[in-house]
N, C-alpha and C positions, 0 to 999 in steps of 0.2 A: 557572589554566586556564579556569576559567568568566569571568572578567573579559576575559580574552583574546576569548572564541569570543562574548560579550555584545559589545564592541568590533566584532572582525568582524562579526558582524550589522548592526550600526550603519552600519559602516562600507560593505558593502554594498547597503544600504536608499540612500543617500545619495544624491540627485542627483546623477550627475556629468554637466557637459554636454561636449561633446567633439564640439562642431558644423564643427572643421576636418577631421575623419576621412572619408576615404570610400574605396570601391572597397574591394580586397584588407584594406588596412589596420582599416579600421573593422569587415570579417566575423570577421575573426581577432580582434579588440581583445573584440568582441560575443561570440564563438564561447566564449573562454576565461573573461567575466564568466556567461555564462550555464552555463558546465560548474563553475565554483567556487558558485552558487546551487543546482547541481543536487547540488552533491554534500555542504554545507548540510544541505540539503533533509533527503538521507538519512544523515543523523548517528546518529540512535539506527537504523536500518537495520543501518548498514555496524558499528556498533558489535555490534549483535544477534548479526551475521550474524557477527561474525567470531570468539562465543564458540560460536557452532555446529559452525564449520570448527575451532576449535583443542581446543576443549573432549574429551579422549580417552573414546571407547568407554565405558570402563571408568570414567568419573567422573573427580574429583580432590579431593584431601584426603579422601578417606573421604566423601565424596558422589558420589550414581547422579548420570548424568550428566542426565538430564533435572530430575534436582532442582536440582544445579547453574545450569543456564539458565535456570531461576523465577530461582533469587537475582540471577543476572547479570541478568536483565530488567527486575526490579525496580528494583533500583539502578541504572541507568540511567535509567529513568523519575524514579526520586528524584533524582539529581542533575541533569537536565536540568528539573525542576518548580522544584530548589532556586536555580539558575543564572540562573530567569527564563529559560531557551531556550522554554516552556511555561508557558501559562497553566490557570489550576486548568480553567476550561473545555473548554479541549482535554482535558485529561486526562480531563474525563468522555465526551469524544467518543470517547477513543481504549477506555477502558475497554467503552463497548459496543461497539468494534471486537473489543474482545477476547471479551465476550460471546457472540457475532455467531458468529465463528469457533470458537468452543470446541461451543458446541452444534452447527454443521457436523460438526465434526471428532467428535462422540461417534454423532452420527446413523451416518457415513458407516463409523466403523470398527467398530458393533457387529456380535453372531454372525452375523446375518440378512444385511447388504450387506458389509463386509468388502472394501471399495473399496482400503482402506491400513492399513500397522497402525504400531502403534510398539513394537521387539521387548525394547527394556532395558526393564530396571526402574526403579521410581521411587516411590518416598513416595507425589507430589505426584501421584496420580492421579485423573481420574473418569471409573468406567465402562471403564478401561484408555488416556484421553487424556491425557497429561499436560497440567497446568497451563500450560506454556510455550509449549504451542503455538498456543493465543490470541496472544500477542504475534504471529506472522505475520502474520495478518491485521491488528492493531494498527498493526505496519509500515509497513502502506499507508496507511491513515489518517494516521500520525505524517508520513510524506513529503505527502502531499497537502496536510495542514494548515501544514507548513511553505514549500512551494514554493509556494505562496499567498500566502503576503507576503513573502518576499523577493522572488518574482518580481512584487510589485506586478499579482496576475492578476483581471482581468475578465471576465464571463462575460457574452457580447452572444449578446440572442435564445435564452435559456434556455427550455426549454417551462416551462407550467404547472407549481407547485411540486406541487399534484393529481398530476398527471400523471406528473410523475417519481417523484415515491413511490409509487404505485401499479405503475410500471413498475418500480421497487427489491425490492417486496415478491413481485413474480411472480416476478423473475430469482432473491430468497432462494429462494421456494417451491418453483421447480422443481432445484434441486438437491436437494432431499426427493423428490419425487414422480414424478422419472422413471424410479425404482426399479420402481414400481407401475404407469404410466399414459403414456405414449410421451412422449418428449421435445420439450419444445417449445423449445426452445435458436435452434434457428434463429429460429424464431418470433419469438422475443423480441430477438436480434439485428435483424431486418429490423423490428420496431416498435419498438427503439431508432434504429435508421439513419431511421427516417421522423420520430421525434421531436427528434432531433437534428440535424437535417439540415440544419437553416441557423443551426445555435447557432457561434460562434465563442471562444475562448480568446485573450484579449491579456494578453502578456508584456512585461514590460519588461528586457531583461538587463543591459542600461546607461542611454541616456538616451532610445529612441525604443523607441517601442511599436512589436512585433510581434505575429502575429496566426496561430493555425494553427486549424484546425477541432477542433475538441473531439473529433470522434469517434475523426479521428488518438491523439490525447492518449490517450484509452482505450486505443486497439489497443496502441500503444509501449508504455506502463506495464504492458499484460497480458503483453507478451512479455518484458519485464526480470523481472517475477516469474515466469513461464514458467521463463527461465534460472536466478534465483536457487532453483527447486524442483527443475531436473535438480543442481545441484550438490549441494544437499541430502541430496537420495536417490543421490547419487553415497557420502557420505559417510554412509549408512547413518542419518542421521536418523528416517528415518521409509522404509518401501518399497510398491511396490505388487506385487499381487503378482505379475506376470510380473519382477518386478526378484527374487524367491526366490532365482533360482537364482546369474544375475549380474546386471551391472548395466545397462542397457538405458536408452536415452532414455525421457522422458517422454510418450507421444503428443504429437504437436502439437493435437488436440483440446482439452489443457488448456488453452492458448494464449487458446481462445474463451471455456472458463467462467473464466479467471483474470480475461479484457476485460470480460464482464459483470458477474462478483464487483469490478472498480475500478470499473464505473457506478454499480453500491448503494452502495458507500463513497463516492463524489464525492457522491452523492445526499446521505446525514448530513451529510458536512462541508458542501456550501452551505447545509445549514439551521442553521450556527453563526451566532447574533447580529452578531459584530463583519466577518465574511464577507460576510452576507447580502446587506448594502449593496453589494456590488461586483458582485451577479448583477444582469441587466436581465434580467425578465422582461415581455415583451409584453402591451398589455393586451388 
């Protein structure tokens, strides 16, 4: 299986030129190589995600179910380290993805704010978060770093690396602090949209460069985690509390801190070494 999906990678990565195609034929040819990169991309994702949705209430084999999803995340991550899909580097990237989000997740669900809870039990807990729920955030990281190079992606007119990380570490902070001291959410949106305002994103799906604004890029990816968190709490994963009673959409408010929350994770992944070289930063 791993020699298989190492081949497809390969085999994807590969120049193909295909300079007779145009019109209808070539959008579709284009459409379909860049929906098999996307979906690629989120291998360990759809893998995550699919021991989330099947994994029963009630655990399996004589394991809580939230302990379960540690092992399932795990091994996952082990086998795709061990496959070569992942390099030791990424792992450490993805690792303080998982960091990142675990301490969110214990701030946001203790007695005092009480944002979401997680109602099963489990071994694997801190502070009442399960361990597994770092991987979410992890997630996004793991897709980013891998639609990265298969899609052969560059980043034109990136602001100051300063700059973005300073704008990363406000957008972490005030998911703490708007508890306390009024929300600056917009804020930070509207001096991300000034910061990134002429950044661009090129993609390769086949053999000609494509090109979307970056900040597109954010919003889309916020809104597939947006969707992959209603179904979650559709499935009792984790609830908030107006979902107590039944089950209820997710605000679309998430929508904004999910967009932000993928600015801080693009923020770490472009400061991966073997990455970096494909940002342009202006001087």
């Amino acid at each position: 299986m791993h020699n298989f999906l190492h081949r497809f990678d390969v085999k994807l990565r590969e120049p193909a030129v295909h300079g007779d195609l145009d019109g209808l034929r070539r959008f579709l040819i284009e459409f379909w190589y860049f929906g098999l990169k996307e979906a690629r991309a989120c291998l360990f994702v759809v893998l995550f995600f699919a021991a989330v949705f099947t994994v029963p209430s009630d655990g399996m084999l004589g394991i809580a179910r939230y302990d379960a999803l540690l092992l399932i995340a795990l091994m996952i991550q082990a086998w795709m380290l061990w496959a070569r899909l992942e390099t030791v580097d990424e792992l450490k990237a993805i690792c303080l993805f998982h960091l990142v989000g675990l301490c969110l997740e214990i701030f946001k669900t203790s007695e005092h704010i009480q944002s979401w809870s997680y109602p099963d039990e489990g071994w694997f807990k801190i502070c009442g978060v399960p361990l597994f729920s770092g991987f979410m955030y992890a997630g996004v990281g793991s897709y980013l770093i891998q639609a990265w190079r298969l899609l052969d992606i560059r980043i034109r007119y990136h602001p100051p690396y300063w700059m973005a990380t300073l704008l990363a570490i406000l957008i972490y902070a005030n998911f703490f602090t708007h508890h306390f001291i009024p929300d600056y959410r917009w804020h930070l949106a509207a001096g991300t949209a000034g910061l990134y305002a002429r950044s661009t994103v090129v993609f390769r799906p086949l053999d000609r460069d494509r090109r979307m604004p970056l900040l597109c890029s954010f919003v889309l990816i916020g809104f597939f985690v947006w969707l992959a968190e209603n179904i979650s709490t559709f499935f009792r994963v984790w609830q908030y509390p107006h979902q107590m009673g039944a089950w209820a959409l997710v605000h679309v408010g998430k929508w904004t801190s999910w967009s932000l929350l993928v600015i801080m994770t693009f923020t770490i992944v472009a400061h991966l070494k073997h990455l970096k070289e494909s940002v342009n930063v202006p001087d």
